[in-house]
MDAnalysis code that builds the backbone (N, CA, C; Angstrom):
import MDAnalysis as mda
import numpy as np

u = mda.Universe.empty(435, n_residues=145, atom_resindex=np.repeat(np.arange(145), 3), trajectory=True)
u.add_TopologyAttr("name", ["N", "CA", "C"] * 145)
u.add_TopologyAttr("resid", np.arange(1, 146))
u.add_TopologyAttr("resname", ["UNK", "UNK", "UNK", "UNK", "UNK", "UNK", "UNK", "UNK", "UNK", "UNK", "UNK", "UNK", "UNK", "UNK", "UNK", "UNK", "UNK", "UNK", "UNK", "UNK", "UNK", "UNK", "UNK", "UNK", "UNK", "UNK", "UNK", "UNK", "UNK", "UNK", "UNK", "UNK", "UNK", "UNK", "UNK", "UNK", "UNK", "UNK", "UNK", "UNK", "UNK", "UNK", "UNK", "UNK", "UNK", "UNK", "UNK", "UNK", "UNK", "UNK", "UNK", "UNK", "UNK", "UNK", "UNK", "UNK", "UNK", "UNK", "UNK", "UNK", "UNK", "UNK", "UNK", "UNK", "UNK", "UNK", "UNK", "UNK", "UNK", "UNK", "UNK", "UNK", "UNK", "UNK", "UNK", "UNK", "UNK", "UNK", "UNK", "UNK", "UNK", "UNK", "UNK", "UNK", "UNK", "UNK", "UNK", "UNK", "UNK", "UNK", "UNK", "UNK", "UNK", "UNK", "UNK", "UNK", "UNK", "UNK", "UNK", "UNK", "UNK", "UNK", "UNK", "UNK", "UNK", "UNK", "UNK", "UNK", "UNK", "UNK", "UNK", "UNK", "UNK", "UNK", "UNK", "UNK", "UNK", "UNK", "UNK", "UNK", "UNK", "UNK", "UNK", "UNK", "UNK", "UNK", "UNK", "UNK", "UNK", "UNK", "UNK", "UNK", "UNK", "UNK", "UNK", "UNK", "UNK", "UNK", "UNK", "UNK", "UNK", "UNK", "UNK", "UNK", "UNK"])
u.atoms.positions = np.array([
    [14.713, -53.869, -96.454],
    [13.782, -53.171, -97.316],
    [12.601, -52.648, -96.501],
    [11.907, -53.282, -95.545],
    [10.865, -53.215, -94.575],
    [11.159, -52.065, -93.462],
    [12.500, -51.883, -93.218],
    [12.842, -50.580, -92.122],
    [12.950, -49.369, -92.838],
    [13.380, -49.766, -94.847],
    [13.705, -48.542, -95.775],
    [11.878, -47.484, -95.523],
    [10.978, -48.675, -95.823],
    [10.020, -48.185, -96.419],
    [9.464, -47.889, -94.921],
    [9.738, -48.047, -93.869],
    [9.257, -47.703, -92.559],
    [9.880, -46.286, -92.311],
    [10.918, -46.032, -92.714],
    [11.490, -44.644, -92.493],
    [11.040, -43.540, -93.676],
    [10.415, -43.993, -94.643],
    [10.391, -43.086, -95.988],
    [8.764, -42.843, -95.592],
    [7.926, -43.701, -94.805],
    [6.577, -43.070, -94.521],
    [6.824, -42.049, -93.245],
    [7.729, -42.546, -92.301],
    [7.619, -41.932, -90.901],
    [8.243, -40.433, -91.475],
    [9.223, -40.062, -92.459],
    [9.931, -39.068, -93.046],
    [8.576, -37.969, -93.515],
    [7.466, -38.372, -94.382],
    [6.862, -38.209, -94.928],
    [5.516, -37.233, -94.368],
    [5.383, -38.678, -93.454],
    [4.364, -37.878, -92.262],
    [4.523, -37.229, -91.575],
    [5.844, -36.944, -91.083],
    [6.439, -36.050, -90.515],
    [6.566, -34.634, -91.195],
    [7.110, -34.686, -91.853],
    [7.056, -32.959, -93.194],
    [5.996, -32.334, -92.890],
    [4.511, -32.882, -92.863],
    [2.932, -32.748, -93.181],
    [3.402, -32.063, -91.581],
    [4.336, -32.070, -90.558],
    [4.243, -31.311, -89.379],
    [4.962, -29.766, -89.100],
    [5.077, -29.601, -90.313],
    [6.164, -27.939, -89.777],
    [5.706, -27.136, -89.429],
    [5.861, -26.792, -88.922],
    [4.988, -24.873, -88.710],
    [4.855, -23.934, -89.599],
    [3.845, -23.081, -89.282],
    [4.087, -21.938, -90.511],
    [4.952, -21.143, -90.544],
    [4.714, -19.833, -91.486],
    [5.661, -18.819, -91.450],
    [5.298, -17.979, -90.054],
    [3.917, -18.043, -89.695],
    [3.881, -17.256, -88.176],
    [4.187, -17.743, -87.278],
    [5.081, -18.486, -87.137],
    [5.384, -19.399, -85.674],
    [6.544, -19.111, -85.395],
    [7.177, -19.514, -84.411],
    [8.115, -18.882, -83.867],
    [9.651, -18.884, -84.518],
    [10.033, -17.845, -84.332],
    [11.754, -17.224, -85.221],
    [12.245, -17.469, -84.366],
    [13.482, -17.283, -85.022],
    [14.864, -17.435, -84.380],
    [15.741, -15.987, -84.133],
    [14.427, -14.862, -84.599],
    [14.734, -13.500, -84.372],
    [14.650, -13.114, -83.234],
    [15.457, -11.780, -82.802],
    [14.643, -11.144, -81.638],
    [14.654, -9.790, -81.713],
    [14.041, -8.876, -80.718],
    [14.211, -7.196, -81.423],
    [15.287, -7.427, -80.248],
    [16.230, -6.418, -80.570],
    [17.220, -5.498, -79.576],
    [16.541, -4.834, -78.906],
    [16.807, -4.335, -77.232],
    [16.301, -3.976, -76.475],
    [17.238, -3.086, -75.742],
    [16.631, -1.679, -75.758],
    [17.557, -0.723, -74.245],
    [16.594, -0.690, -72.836],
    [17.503, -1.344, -71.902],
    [16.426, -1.511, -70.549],
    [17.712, -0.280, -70.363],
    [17.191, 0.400, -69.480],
    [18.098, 1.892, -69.033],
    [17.564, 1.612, -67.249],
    [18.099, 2.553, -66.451],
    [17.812, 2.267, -64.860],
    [17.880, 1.455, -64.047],
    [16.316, 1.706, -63.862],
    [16.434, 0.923, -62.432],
    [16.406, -0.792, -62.808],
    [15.579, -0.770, -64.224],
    [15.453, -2.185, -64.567],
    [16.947, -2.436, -65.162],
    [17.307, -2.266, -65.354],
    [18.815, -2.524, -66.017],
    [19.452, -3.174, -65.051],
    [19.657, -2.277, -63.742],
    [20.597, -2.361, -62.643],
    [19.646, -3.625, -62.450],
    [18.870, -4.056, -61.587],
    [18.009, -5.318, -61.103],
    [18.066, -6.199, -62.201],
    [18.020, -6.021, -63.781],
    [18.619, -7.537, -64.644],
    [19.440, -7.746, -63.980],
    [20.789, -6.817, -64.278],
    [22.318, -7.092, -64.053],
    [22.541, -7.827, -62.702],
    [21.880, -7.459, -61.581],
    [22.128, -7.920, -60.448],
    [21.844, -9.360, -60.074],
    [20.515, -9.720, -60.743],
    [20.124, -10.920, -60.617],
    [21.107, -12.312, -61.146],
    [21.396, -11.467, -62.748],
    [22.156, -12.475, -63.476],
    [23.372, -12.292, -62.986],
    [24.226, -11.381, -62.413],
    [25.430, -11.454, -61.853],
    [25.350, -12.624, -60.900],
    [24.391, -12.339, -60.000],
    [24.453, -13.400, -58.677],
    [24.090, -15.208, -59.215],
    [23.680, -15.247, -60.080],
    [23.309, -16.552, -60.482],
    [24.331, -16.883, -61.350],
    [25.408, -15.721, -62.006],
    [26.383, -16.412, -62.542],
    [27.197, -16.426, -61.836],
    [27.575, -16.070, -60.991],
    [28.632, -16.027, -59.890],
    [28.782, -17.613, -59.037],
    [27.280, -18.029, -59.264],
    [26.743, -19.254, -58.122],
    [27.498, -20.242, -59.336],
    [27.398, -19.950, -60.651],
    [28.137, -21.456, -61.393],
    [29.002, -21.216, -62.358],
    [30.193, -20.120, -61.787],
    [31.342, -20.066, -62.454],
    [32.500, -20.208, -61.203],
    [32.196, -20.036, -60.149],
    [33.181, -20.363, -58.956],
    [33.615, -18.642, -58.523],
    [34.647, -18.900, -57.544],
    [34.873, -18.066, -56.895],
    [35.636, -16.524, -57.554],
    [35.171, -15.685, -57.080],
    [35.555, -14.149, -57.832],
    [36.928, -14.303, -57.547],
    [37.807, -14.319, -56.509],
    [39.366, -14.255, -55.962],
    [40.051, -15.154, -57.153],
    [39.388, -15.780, -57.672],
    [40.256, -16.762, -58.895],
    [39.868, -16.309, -60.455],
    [38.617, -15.734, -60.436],
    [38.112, -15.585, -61.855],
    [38.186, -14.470, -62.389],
    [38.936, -14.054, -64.119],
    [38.784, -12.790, -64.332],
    [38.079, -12.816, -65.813],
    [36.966, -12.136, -65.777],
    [35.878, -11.545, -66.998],
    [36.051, -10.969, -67.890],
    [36.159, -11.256, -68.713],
    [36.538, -10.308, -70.190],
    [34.771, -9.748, -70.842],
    [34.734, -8.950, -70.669],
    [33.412, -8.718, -72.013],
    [33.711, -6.937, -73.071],
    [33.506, -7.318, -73.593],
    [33.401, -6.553, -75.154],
    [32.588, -5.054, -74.258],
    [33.530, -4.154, -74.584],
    [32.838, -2.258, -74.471],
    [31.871, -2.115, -75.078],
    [30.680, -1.553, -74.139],
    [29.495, -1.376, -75.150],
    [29.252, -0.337, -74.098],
    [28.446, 0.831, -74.550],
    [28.465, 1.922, -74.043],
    [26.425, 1.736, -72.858],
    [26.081, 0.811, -73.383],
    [24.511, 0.541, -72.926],
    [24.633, 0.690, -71.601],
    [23.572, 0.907, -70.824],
    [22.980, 0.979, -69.050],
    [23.109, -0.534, -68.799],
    [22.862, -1.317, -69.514],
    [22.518, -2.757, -69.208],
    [23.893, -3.423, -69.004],
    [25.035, -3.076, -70.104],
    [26.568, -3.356, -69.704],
    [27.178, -2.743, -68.752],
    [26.555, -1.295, -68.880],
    [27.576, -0.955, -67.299],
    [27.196, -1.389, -66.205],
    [25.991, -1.932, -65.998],
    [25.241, -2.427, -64.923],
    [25.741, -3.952, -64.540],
    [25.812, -4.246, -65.395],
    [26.299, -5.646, -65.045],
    [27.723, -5.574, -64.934],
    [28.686, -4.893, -65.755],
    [30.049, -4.731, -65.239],
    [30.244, -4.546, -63.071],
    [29.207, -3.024, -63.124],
    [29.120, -3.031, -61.825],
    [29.073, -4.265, -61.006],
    [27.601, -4.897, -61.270],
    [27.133, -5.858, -60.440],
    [28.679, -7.055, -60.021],
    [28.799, -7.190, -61.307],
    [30.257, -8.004, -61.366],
    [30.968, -7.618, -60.503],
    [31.572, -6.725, -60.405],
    [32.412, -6.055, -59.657],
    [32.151, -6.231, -58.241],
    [30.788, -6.087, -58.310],
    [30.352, -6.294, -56.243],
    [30.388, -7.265, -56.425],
    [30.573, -8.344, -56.720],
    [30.849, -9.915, -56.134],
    [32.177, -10.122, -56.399],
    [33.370, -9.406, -56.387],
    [34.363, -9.086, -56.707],
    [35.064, -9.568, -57.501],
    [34.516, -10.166, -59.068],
    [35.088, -10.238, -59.907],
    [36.529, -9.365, -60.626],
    [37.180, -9.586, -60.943],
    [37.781, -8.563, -61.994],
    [37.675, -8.380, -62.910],
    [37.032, -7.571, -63.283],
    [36.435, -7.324, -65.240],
    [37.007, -6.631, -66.123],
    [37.301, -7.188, -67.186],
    [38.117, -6.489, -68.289],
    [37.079, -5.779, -69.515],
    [37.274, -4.569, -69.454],
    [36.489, -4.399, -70.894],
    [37.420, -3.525, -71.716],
    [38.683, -3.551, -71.462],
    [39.698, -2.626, -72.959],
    [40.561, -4.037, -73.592],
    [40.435, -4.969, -73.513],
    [40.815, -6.048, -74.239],
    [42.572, -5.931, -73.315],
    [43.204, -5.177, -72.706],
    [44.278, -5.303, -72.076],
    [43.909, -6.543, -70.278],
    [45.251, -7.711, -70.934],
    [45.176, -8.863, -70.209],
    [46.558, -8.884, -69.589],
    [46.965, -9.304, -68.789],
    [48.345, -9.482, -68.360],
    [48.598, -10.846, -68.743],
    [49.789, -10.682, -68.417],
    [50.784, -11.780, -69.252],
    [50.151, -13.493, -68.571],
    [50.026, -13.183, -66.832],
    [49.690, -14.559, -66.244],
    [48.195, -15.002, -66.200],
    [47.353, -14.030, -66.583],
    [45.773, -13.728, -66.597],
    [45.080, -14.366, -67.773],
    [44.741, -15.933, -67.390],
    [43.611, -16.146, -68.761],
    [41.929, -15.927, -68.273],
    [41.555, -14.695, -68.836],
    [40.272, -14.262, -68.549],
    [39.059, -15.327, -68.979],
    [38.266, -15.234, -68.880],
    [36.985, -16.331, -69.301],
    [35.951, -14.985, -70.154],
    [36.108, -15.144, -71.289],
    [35.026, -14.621, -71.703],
    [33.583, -14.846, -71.717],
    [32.890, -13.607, -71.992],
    [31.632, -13.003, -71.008],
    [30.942, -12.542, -72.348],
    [29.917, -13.234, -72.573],
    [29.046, -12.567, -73.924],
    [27.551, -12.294, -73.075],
    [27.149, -11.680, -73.219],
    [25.623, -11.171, -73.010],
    [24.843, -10.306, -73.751],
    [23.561, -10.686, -73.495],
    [22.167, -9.800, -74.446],
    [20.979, -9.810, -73.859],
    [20.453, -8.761, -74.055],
    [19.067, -8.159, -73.859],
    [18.311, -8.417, -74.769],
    [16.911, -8.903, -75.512],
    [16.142, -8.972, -76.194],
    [14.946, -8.968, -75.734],
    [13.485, -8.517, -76.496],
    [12.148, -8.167, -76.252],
    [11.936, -9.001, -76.907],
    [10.626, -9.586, -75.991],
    [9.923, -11.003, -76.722],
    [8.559, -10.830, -75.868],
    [7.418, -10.643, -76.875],
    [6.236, -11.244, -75.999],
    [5.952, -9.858, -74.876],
    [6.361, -8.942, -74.905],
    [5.986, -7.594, -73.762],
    [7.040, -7.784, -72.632],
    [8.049, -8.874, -72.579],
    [9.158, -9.164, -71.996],
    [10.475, -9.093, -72.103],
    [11.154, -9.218, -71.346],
    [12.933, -8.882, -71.570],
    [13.489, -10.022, -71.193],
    [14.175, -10.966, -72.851],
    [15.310, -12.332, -72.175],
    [16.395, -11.840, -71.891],
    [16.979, -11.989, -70.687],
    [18.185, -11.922, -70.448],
    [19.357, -12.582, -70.365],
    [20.403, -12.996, -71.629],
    [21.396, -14.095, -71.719],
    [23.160, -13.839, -71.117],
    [23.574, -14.197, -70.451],
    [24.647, -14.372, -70.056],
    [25.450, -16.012, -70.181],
    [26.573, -15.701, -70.718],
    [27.386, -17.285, -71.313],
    [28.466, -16.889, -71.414],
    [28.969, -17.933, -70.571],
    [30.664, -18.272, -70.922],
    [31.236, -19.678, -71.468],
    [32.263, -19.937, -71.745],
    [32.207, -21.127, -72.671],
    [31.700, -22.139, -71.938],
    [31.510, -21.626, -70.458],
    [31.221, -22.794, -69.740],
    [29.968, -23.401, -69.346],
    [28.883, -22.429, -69.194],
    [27.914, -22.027, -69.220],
    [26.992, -20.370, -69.581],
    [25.700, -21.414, -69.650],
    [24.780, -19.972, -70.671],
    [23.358, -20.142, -69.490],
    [23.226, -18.830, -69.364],
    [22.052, -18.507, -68.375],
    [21.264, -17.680, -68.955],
    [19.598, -18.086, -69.367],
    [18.922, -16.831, -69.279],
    [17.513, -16.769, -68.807],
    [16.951, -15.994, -68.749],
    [15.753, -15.986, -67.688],
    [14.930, -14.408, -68.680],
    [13.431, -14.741, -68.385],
    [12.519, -13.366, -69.073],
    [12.552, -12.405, -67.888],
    [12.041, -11.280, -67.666],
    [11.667, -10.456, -67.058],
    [11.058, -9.649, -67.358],
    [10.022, -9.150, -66.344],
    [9.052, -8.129, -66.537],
    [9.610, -6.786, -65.645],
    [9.308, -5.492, -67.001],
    [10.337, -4.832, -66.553],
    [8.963, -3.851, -66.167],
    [9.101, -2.791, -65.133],
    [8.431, -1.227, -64.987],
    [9.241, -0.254, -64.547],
    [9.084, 0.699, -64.592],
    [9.413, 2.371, -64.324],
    [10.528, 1.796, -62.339],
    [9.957, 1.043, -62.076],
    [10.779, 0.666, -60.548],
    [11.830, -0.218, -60.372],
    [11.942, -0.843, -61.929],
    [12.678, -1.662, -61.394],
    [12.495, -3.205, -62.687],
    [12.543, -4.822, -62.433],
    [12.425, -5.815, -62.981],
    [12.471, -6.711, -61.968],
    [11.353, -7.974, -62.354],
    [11.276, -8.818, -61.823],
    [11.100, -9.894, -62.621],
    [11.806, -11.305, -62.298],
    [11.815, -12.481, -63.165],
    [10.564, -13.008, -63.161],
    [10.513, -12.979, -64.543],
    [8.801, -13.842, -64.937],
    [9.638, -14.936, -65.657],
    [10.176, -15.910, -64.754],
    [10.397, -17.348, -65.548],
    [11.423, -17.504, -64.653],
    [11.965, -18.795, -64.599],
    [12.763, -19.707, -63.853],
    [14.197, -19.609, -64.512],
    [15.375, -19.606, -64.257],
    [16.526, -19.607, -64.656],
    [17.077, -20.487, -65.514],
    [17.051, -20.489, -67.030],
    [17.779, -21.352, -67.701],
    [19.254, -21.538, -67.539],
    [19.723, -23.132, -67.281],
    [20.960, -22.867, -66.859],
    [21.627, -23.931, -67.948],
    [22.638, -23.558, -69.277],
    [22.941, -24.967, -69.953],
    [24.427, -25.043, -69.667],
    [24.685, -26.251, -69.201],
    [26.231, -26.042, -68.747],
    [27.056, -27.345, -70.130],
    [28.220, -26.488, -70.467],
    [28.837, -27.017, -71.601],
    [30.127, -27.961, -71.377],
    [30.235, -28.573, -72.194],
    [31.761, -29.511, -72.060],
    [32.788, -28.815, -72.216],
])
């Protein structure tokens, strides 16, 4: 009875802690990075996913056609670390690809950049200008079972 009524205050006092409606979502805006910043996301996150999915000569990439600067950029980048990348959904018969989800979003005057495969999910902010992007934050890396 003494642990009931210990959990029904700690429950209680706890509620009295939520945040408001101005605090942070689970939204984000969609974002077109085009150029030079596009190419320098793509490159960065290529090379850091490359470092914890293993070797290109063994691995082949599936990701979804999207016509954006930011997908072809990273298809590229992929490609120079010599991945093989699929984007018409055609697989061969001995080929199990690892699918490849990624996104761009604006947050805060910044650009998150997410890349994930079932195996792992990477993303990192960046500050983008007219020359190019540079990482304003450290590399989130969550690696999955």
């Amino acid at each position: 009875m003494r642990k009931l009524l210990v959990i029904i205050i700690t429950a209680t006092l706890l509620s009295g802690c939520q945040t408001a409606e101005d605090g942070l979502t689970t939204s984000s805006t969609p974002l077109a990075v085009t150029g030079p910043a596009a190419s320098a996301i793509a490159g960065d996150m290529a090379s850091r996913l490359a470092e914890q999915i293993g070797p290109a000569g063994t691995t082949t990439l599936k990701m979804d056609k999207d016509a954006s600067d930011f997908a072809s950029a990273l298809e590229a980048a992929l490609k120079g670390w010599g991945y093989t990348v699929i984007t018409d959904g055609k697989v061969g018969k001995d080929v199990k690809p690892v699918e490849l989800a990624y996104s761009i979003d604006g947050a805060d005057g910044q650009v998150l950049a997410r890349v994930s495969t079932p195996s792992v999910a990477l993303g990192r902010a960046y500050s983008t200008s007219a020359a190019g992007a540079t990482p304003a934050s450290p590399l989130s890396i969550m690696q999955r079972n």
